[in-house]
N, C-alpha and C positions, 0 to 999 in steps of 0.2 A: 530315345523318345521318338513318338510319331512325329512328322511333318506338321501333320495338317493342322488346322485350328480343330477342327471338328475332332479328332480320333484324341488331338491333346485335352481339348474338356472334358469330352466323355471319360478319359481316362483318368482324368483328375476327381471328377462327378465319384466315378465308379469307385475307387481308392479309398472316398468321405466315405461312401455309402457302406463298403463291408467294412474299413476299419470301424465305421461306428455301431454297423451289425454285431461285427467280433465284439468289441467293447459292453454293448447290453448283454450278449448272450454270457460275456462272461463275470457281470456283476449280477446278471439274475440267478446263474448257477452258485455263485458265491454265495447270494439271500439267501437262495432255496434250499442251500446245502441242509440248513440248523432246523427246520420244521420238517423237512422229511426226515433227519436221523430222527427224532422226537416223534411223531409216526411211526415208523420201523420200530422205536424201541417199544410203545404202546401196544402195539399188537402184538409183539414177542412175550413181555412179559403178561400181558394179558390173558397169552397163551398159555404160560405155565400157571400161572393165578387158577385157570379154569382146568385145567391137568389135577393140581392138587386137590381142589375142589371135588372133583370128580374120585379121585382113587378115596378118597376120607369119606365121601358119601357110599359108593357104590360098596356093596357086599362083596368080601373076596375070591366068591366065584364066581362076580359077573365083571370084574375087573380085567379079565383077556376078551372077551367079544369088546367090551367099553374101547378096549387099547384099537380092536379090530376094526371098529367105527370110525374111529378117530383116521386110523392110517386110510381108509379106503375113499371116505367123504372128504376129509381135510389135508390129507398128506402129511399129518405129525404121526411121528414116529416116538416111540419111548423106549430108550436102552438101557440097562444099568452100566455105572461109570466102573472102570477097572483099573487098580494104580497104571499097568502099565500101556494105556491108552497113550498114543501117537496124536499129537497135536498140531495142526497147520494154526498157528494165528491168524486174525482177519487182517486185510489189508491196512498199513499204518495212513488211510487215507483221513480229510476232514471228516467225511462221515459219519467212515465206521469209527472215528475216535468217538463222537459227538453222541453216536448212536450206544457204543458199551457203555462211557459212562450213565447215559439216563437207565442204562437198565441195570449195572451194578449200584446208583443208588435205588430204585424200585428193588432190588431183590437180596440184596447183601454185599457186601465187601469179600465173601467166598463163590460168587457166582464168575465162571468160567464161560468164557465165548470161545470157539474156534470155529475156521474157515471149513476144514476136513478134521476129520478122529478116525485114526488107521484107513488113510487113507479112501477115504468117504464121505464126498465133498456134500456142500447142506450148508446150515444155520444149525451150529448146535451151543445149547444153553443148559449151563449143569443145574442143579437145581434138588433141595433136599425137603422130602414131606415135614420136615420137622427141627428145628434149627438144632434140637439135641440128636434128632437122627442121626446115626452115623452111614447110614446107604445114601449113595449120590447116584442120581440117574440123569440121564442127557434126553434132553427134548431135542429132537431134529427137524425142522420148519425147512421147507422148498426153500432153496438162497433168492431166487426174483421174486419172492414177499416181501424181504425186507433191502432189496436193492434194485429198487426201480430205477432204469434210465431216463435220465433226463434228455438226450437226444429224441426218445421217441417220442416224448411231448412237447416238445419245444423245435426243434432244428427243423422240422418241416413245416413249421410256419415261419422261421425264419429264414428259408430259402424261399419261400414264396413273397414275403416281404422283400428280397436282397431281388429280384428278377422281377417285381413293379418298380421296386426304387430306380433298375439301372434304365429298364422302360422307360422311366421319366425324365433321365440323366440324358438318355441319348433323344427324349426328342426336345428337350432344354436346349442341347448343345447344337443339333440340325436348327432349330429355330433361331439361335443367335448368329450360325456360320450360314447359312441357307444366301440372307441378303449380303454379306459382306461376297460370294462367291459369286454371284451375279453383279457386286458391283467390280469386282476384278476382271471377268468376261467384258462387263463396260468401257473399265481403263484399258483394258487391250485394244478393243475396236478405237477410243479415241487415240492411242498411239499407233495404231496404223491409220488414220487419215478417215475414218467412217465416221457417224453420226450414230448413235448408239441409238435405242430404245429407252424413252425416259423410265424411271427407277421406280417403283410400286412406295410410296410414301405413306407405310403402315409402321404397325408392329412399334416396338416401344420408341418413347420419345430421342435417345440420343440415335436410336437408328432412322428415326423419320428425317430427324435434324440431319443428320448425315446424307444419305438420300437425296434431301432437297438439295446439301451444296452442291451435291453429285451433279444433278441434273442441271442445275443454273450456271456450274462450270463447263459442263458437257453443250448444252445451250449459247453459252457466251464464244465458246470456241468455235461453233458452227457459226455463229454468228461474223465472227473475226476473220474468220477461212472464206467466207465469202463474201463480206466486204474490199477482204485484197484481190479476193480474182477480177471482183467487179472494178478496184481501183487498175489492175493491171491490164484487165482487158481496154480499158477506156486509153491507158497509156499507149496501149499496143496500137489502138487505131489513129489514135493523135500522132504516134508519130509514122505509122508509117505512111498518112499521107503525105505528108511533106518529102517523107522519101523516094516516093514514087514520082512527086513532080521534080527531085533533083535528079532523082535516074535519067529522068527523060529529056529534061535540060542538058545533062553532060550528054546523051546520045545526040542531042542536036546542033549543040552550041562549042563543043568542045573541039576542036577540029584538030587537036594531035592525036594519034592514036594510042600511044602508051597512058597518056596522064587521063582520057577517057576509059581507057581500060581500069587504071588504076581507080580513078573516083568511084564507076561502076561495082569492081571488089571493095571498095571501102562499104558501100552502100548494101552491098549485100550480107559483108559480116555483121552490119548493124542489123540488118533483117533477120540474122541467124541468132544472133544475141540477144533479143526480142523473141524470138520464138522457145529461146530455151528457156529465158525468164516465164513465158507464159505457161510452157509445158512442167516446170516446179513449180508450178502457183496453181495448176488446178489438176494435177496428178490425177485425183480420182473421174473430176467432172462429170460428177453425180450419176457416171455408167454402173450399171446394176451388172452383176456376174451372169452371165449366160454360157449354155453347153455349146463349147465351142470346138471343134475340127482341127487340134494343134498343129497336125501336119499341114493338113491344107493351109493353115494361117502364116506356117514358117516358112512352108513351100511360096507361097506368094511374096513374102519378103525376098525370100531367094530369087524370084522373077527379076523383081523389081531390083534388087541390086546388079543383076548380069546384064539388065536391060540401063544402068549408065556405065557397063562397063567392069564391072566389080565380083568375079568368078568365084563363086562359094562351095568349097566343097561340104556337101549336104549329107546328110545320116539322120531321119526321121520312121526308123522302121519301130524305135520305140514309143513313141508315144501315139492316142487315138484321140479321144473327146476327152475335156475336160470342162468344170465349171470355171471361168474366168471375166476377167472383164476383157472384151478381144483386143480395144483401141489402144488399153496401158498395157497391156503387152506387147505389140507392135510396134509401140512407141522405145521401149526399154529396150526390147532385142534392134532397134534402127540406131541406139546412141549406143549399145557396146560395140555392135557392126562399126557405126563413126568411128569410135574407136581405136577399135582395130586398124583400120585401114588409116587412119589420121597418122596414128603414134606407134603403131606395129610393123605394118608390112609383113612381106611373103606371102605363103599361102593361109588362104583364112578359112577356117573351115567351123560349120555351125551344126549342131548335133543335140539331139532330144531325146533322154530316155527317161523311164519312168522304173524307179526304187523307192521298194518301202515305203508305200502312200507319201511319193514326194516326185512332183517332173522338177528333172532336172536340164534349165539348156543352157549349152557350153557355145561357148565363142572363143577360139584359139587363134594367137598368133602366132608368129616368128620374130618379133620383135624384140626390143632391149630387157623386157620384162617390166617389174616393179621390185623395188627392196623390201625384205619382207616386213619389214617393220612400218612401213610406210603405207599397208592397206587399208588399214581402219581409216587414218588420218583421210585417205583420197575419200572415202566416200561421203567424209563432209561438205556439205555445201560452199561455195567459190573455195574452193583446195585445189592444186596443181601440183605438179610435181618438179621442182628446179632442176630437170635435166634435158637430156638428149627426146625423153617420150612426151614431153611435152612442148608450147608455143607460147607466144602471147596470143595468138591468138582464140583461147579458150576462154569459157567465163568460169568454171570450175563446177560446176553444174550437174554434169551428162551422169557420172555414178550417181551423184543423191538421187538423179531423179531417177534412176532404177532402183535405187537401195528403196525409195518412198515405195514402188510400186510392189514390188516385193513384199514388202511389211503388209502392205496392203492386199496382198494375198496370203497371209499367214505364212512368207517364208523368208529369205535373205539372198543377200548378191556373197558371195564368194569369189574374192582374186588371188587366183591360187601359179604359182609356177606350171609351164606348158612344160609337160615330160622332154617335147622336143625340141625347146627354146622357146621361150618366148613367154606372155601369159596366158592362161587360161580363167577367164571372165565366168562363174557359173550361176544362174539365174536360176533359185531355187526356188517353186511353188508346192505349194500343199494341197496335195490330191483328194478331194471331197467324191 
């Protein structure tokens, strides 16, 4: 069976439409059978009716040109019958049953049909000038007189009937799947984190109905998505004024140096913990996709990680321009980098190429890895890992919010085993 909605209605449409094609065509051939043998047999014996007529009127020397007429105008032929005449019987069909007996009652109970006689195919009908006669002659009538096809009258208007009906089948079936296909394109962009294009609210009543919750779901959820950024962002500032005036307080008032230092880190993982909550709460931040310079974008990350210290080995000779949002990308390749360098160590090396309408960028480390069963589960939202690659000091964050921005460009995060220890982080996008 097809997938699709569409290909399975139409195919289901199409199925009604010729079995109930077949179905007429073959209770009208069954009707039609009994009035065409009853036709067939009217003209045959009508045939001989007027044979007879003719040899008992005409004079018997004008009864070879009469025979002569006949054959040239009409295609009857007149033989006389010989006992050892070779007989084909007509087909044991309904017809032909249908069709000898009205002409054995029309002409005798000694009246003879066959298909061929000595091998000389026809309509032939024995037939005697006189019931005490004892000479029997055969009438021979063209066989497509009295055995018309009913295919050639019928089956080409029912092929053109079966190719309007599937016409209408498939545009029935685009009409019912047309809006459900556009609303799936919809629930994709809201499960990647976009605002859809509200839903055309036509077309029959349970699909308008449908439609509308589409939209006031799709509405509600925009709605909901940007109340928390807005509750988030207002937290973000509330609290980090106060944190700013205790920073400055322990820089001033704090006169050991370690426990200044310490309060200082404390105050800053609170800043960092705050910024990751922010950066999952508004992942998209209503940046619109533009054609952006991937190297130059990656390459700049790269700057800026060598520049606190952080030596990347770089490989951007695959990839050029693509359509993206640039900030949630730079964002996503800075928290696998984290990372790496957080939970990894060794060499860390960051690499861009582009396969089969898909950029793909890697971030490798040399670290403990991940267990493989434990991928999925990290990219949940506050998830950690109880061991060696991970701290308390994480909020469990930094994957979802690559996995969000991924999604959100039609592709996925991948934490795959690094060939040379360690993992391998892949940031997969979808090349427009």
């Amino acid at each position: 069976m097809p997938r699709s909605l569409l290909a399975r209605t139409f195919l289901l449409l199409a199925l009604l439409v010729l079995s109930s094609t077949a179905g007429w065509l073959a209770l009208f051939s069954h009707i039609d059978v009994e009035p065409r043998a009853r036709e067939s047999a009217n003209m045959a014996t009508s045939a001989v009716n007027l044979i007879r007529a003719s040899l008992f009127a005409a004079a018997p020397d004008k009864r070879p040109g009469l025979f002569a007429e006949f054959s040239s105008r009409e295609g009857i032929r007149l033989l006389p019958a010989e006992p050892q005449d070779r007989l084909l019987p007509m087909p044991d069909s309904r017809f032909h049953q249908l069709m000898r007996e009205a002409v054995v009652a029309r002409l005798g109970p000694a009246t003879r049909i066959a298909a061929e006689v000595n091998d000389e195919p026809g309509f032939w009908i024995s037939f005697r000038l006189d019931e005490r006669d004892e000479d029997e002659y055969w009438l021979v009538l063209p066989r497509e007189r009295v055995s018309r096809s009913f295919a050639t009258r019928w089956l080409s208007w029912a092929a053109l009937a079966v190719a309007l009906a599937l016409l209408v089948a498939w545009l029935i079936a685009s009409r019912i799947t047309r809006p459900l296909k556009a609303m799936a394109s919809s629930a994709q962009a809201v499960g990647r984190g976009q605002t859809p294009s509200p839903l055309p609210e036509d077309g029959a009543e349970e699909m308008r109905a449908l439609a509308s919750a589409f939209n006031t779901m799709a509405s509600d959820l925009a709605r909901h998505e940007k109340d928390r950024s807005e509750v988030l962002a207002g937290i973000s500032h509330d609290l980090r004024t106060p944190l700013t005036r205790l920073r400055l307080e322990a820089e001033m008032s704090v006169a050991d140096e370690s426990a200044r230092q310490g309060i200082v880190a404390d105050i800053e993982q609170m800043e960092a913990v705050i910024s990751q909550f922010m950066d999952y709460a508004r992942t998209e931040s209503g940046e619109a996709p533009e054609a952006t310079n991937l190297a130059a974008l990656l390459a700049a990350i790269g700057e800026r990680q060598a520049a606190i210290g952080r030596g990347l080995k770089i490989d951007l000779d695959g990839v050029s321009t693509a359509s993206v949002r640039p900030r949630a990308i730079s964002r996503a390749v800075v928290n696998l980098l984290d990372n790496a360098w957080k939970y990894g160590g060794g060499a860390i090396s960051l690499k861009a190429v582009a396969v089969d309408r898909e950029i793909r960028i890697e971030i490798a480390d040399c670290g403990p890895g991940i267990p493989e069963g434990e991928t999925e589960r990290l990219k949940r939202p506050f998830t950690r890992l109880e061991n060696a690659r991970t701290d308390a000091s994480g909020t469990g964050l930094g994957l979802a919010i690559v996995e969000r921005i991924a999604q959100l460009h039609g592709g996925r995060l991948e934490l795959l085993a690094n060939p040379g220890g360690g993992l391998l982080a892949r940031l997969i996008l979808r090349a427009d």
